[in-house]
C-alpha positions as CSV (number, residue, x, y, z in Angstrom):
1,X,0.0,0.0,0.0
2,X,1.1,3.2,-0.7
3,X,0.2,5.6,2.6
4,X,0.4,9.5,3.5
5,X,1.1,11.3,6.7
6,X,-0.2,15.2,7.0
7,X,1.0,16.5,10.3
8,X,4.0,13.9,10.6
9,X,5.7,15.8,12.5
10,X,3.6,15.8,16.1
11,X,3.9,12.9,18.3
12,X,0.5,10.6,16.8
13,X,2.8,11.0,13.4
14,X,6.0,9.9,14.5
15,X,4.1,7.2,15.7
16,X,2.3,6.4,12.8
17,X,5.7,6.4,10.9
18,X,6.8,4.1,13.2
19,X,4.4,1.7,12.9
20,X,4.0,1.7,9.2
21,X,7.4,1.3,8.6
22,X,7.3,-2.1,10.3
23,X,3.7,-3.4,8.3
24,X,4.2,-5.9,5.9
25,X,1.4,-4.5,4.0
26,X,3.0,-1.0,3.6
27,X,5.5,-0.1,0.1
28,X,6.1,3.3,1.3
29,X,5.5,5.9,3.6
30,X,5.0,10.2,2.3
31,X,5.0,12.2,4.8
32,X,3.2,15.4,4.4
33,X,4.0,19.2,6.6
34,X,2.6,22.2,5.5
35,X,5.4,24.6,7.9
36,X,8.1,22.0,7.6
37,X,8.0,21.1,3.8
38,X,11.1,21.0,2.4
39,X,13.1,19.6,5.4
40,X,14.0,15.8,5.9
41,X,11.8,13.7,8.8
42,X,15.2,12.4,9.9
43,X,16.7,15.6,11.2
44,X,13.6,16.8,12.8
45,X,13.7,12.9,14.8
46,X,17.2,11.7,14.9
47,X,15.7,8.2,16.1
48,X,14.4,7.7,12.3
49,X,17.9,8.4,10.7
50,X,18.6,4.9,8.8
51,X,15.9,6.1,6.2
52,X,15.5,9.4,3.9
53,X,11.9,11.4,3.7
54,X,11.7,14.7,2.8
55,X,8.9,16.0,4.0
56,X,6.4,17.4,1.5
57,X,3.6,20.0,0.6
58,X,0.1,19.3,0.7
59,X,-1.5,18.1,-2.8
60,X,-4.9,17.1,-1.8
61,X,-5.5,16.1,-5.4
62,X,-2.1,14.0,-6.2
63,X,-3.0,12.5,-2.9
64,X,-5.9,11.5,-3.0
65,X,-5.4,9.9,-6.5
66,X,-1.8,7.8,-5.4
67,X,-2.0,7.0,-2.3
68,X,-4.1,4.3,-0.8
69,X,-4.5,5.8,3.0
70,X,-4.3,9.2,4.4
71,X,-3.5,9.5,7.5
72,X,-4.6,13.1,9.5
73,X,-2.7,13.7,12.5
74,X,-3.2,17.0,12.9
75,X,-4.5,19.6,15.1
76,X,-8.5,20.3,15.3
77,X,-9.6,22.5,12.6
78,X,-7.0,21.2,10.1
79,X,-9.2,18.1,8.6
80,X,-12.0,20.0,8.8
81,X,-11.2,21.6,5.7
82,X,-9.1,19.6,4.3
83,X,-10.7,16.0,4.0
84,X,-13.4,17.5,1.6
85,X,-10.2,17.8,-0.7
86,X,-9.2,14.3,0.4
87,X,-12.4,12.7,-0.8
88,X,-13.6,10.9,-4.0
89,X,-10.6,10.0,-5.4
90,X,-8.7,6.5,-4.3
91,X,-7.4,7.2,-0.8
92,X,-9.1,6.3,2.1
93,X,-8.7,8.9,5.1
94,X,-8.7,8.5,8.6
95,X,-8.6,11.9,10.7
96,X,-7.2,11.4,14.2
97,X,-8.0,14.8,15.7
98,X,-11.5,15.7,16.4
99,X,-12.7,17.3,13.6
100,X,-15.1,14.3,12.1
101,X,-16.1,12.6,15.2
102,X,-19.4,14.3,16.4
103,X,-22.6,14.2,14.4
104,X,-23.8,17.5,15.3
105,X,-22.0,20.3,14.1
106,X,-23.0,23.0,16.3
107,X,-21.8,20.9,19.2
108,X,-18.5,20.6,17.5
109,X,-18.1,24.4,16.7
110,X,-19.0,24.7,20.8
111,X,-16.6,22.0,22.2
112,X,-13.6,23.0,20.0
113,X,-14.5,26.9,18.7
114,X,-13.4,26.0,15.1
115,X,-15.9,25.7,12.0
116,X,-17.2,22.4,11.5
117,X,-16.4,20.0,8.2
118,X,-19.2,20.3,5.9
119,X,-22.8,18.3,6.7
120,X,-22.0,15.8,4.1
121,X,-18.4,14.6,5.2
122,X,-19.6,14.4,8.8
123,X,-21.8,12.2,7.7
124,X,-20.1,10.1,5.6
125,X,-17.2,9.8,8.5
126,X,-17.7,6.6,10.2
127,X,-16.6,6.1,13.9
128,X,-13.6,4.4,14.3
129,X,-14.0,2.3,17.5
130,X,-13.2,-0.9,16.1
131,X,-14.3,-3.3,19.0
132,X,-17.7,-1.3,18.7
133,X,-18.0,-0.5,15.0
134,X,-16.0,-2.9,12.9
135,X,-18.4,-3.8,9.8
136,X,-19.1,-0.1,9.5
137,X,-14.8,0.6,9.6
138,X,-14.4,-1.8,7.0
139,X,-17.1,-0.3,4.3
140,X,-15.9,2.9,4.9
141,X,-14.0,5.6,2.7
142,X,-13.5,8.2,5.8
143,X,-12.7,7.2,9.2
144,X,-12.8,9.3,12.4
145,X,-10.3,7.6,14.8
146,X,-11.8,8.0,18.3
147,X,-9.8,10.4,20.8
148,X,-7.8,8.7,23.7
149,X,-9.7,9.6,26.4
150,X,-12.9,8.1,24.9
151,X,-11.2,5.0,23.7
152,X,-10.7,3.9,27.1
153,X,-13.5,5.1,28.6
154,X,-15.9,4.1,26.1
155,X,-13.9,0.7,25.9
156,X,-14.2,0.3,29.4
157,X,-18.3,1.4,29.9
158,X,-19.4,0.0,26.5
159,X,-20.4,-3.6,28.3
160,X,-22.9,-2.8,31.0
161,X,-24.0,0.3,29.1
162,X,-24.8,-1.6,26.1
163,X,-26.4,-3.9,27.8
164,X,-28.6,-1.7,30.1
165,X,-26.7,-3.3,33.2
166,X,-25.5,0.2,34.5
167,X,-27.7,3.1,35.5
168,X,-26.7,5.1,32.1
169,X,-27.5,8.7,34.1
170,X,-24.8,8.6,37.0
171,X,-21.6,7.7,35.5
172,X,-19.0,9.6,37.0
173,X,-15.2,9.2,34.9
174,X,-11.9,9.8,36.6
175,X,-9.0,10.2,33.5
176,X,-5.5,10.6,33.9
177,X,-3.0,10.8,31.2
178,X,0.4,11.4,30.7
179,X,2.2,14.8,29.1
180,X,2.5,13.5,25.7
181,X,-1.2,13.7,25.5
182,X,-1.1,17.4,25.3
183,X,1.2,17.2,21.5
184,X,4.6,18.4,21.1
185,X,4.1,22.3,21.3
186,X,5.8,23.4,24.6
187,X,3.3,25.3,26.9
188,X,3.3,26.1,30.4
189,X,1.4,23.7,31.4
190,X,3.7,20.7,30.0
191,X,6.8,22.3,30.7
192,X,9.3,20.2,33.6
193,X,9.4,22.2,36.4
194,X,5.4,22.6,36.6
195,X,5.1,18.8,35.8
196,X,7.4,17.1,37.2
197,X,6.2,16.5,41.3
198,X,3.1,17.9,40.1
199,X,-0.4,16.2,39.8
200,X,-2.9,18.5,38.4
201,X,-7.0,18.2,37.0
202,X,-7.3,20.5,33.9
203,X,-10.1,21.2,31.7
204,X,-12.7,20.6,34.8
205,X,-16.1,20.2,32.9
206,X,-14.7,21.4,29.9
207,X,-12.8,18.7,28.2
208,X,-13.8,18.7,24.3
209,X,-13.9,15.0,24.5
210,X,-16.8,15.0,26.8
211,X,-19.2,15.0,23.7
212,X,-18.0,12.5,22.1
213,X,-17.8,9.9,24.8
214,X,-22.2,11.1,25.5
215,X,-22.4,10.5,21.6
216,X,-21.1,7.2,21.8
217,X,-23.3,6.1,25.0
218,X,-26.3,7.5,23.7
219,X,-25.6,5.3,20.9
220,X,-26.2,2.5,23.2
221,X,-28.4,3.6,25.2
222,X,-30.7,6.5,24.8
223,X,-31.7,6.9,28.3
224,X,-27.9,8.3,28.7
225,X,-27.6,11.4,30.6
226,X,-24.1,14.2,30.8
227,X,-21.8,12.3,32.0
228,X,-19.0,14.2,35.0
229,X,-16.0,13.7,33.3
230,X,-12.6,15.0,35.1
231,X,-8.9,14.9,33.5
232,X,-5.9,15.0,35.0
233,X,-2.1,15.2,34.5
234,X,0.5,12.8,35.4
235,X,4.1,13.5,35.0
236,X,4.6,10.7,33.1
237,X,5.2,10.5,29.4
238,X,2.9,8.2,27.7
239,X,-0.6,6.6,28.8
240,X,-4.3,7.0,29.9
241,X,-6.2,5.3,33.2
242,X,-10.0,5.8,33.1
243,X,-11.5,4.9,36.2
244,X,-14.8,4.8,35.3
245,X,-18.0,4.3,39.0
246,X,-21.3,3.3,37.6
247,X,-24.8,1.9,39.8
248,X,-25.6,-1.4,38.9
249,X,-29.9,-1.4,37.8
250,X,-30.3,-4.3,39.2
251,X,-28.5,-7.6,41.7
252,X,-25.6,-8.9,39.2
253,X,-22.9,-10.6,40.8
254,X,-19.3,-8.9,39.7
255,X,-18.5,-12.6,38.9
256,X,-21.8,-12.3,36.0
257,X,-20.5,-8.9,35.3
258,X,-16.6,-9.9,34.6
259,X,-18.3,-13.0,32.3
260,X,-20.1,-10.5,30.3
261,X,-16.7,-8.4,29.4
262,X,-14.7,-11.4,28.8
263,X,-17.5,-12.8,26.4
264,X,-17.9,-9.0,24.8
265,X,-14.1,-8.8,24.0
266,X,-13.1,-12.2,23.6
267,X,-13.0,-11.7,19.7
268,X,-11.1,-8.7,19.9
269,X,-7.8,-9.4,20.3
270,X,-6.7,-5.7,21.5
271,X,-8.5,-6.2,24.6
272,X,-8.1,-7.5,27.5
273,X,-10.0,-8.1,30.5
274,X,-7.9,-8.6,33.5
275,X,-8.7,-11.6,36.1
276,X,-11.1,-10.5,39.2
277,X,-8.7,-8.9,41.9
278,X,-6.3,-7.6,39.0
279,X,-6.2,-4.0,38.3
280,X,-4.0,-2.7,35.1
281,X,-1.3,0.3,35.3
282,X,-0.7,2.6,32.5
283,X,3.2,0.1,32.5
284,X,1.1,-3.1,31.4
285,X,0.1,-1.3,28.0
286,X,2.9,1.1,27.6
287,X,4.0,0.9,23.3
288,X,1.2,-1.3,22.8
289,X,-2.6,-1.2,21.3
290,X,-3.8,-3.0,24.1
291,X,-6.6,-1.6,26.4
292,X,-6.3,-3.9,29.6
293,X,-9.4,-3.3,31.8
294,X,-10.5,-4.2,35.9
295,X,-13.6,-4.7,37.8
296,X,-14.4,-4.3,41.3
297,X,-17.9,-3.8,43.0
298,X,-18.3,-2.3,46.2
299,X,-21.0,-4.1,48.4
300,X,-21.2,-1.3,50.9
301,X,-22.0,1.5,48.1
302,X,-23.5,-1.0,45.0
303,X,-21.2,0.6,42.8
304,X,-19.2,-1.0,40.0
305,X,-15.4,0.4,39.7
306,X,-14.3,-0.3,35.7
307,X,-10.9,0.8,35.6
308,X,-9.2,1.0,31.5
309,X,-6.0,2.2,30.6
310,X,-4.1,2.6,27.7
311,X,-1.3,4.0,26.1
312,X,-2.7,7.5,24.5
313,X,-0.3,7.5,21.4
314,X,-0.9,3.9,20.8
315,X,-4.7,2.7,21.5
316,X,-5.3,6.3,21.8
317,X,-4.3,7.6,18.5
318,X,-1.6,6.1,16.3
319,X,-2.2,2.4,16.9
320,X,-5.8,2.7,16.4
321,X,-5.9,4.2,13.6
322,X,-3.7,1.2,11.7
323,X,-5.9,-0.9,13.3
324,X,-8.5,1.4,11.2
325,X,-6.2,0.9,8.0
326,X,-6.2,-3.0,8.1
327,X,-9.9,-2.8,8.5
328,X,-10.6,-0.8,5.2
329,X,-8.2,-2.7,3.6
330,X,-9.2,-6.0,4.4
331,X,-6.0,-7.1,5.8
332,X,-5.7,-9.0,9.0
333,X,-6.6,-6.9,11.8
334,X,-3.6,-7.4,14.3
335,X,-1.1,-7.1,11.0
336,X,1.7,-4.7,11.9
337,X,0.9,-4.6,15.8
338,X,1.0,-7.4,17.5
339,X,3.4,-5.7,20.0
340,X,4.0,-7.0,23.7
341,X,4.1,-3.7,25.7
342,X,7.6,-2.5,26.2
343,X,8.7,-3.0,30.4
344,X,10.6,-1.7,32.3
């Protein structure tokens, strides 16, 4: 396959480049940077220096017309634009910021303050979940790859949501995630000395992934209400915990409740549903598209602890959305990333 990166030069594109250039599937690799063009990928990351890319300028319609996948990873209100450009030709794109994941486009324009893509690409944009939404992923021409925090939250509630086996009004979502979660641009809330010792909520009420994760549930159930979703900061490099409390509707036994995940994600091979009494760390996914997940229910209160975690660039962005790729291509699903998390 012949595959493009726009935006390879933020963290979910390094990534990407990464993993491509290991997929047995993959003949080559452009990478596309519309303030870098010009320069070689190698001397912007030294780690990459055994091969030659010069990075490139954006031609949607060259693209679109050579390439077999187009991979977005850029910031929100980039795709927006230019996946109409990207469309109707050969390529198949898959956006991994924002910009095609919600339905409506006035929430969009409210959650992120940028224009939304027009009606008729949001529409045609299927939702990239792929343990949730495979035969739609694999009949699809544009994909919009699900954010991190959502893939382990929604990964981690989809079960007893789905299955009405949670009250789907009181869910209450505790996220951390590491630095490298808020992209490469130095700010002052990433830089070390505020970081490092530091443990900090952000965003309180306010995240933009907040819609998406309602849009999903509502999916599954209708009877979902606004979920309390808070984020937080770890000064760590690389991963996502979601610990997700929920009210069981009615007497299930945890041991029932564990059955039901294991049988839910037992075809998916990307998940993985920890024994009862063993609780994942970010470490146990780290490099990785696994999503390892825990349960616990608390007979004094009746709630059900689901704890999820993932590694944000992996499952959470770049990983995911090769997952994506093998989908619409109709190549093996695990192809290129059957990676054992890296430890220590």
């Amino acid at each position: 396959m012949e595959t493009g990166i726009v935006g390879a030069t933020g963290y979910g594109g390094v990534e990407l480049f990464r993993l491509l250039s290991g997929h047995s599937e993959v003949k080559n690799i452009h990478l596309y940077s519309s303030s870098q063009a010009g320069e070689f990928f190698e001397e912007i990351y030294t780690h990459v220096n055994n091969q030659s890319h010069e990075l490139q300028p954006l031609q949607p319609e060259k693209m679109k017309q050579e390439l077999d996948i187009i991979f977005l990873a850029t910031p929100p209100g980039v795709s927006s634009e230019l996946t109409p450009k990207l469309t109707g030709g050969k390529a198949k794109v898959i956006d991994l910021s924002g910009d095609l994941r919600l339905k409506d486009p006035q929430t969009y324009t409210d959650w992120y303050n940028n224009a939304a893509a027009p009606q008729s690409v949001i529409e045609e944009a299927v939702y990239g979940l792929p343990e949730w939404n495979k035969e739609n992923i694999q009949s699809a021409s544009v994909i919009a790859n699900p954010g991190c925090y959502p893939t382990a939250t929604l990964l981690g509630l989809g079960p007893v949501i789905e299955k009405q086996i949670a009250d789907p009004g009181r869910i209450i979502i505790d996220a951390k995630s590491g630095v490298s979660g808020a992209g490469k641009n130095a700010s002052p809330v990433t830089h070390f000395a505020h970081t490092q010792e530091n443990f900090r909520i952000y965003k309180v009420n306010q995240h933009k992934h907040i819609p998406e994760i309602e849009q999903q549930l509502n999916l599954w159930n209708e009877a979902s209400k606004p979920v309390t979703f808070s984020t937080h900061l770890v000064p760590m490099t690389r991963g996502i915990m979601s610990t997700i409390y929920v009210e069981p509707v009615a007497d299930d036994s945890l041991e029932s409740i564990h059955e039901l995940y294991q049988q839910t994600y037992e075809s998916h091979p990307f998940v993985r549903v920890r024994k009862l009494g063993d609780f994942p760390s970010t470490r146990d996914v780290y490099g990785s598209n696994y999503c390892d997940i825990g349960l616990a229910l608390d007979d004094r209160t009746g709630r059900l602890t689901i704890v999820a975690v993932i590694d944000n660039l992996m499952k959470g962005a770049a990983s995911q959305a090769v997952q994506n790729m093998n989908l619409v291509s109709g190549i093996e699903e695990t192809t290129g990333l059957k990676h054992v998390p890296v430890f220590p």
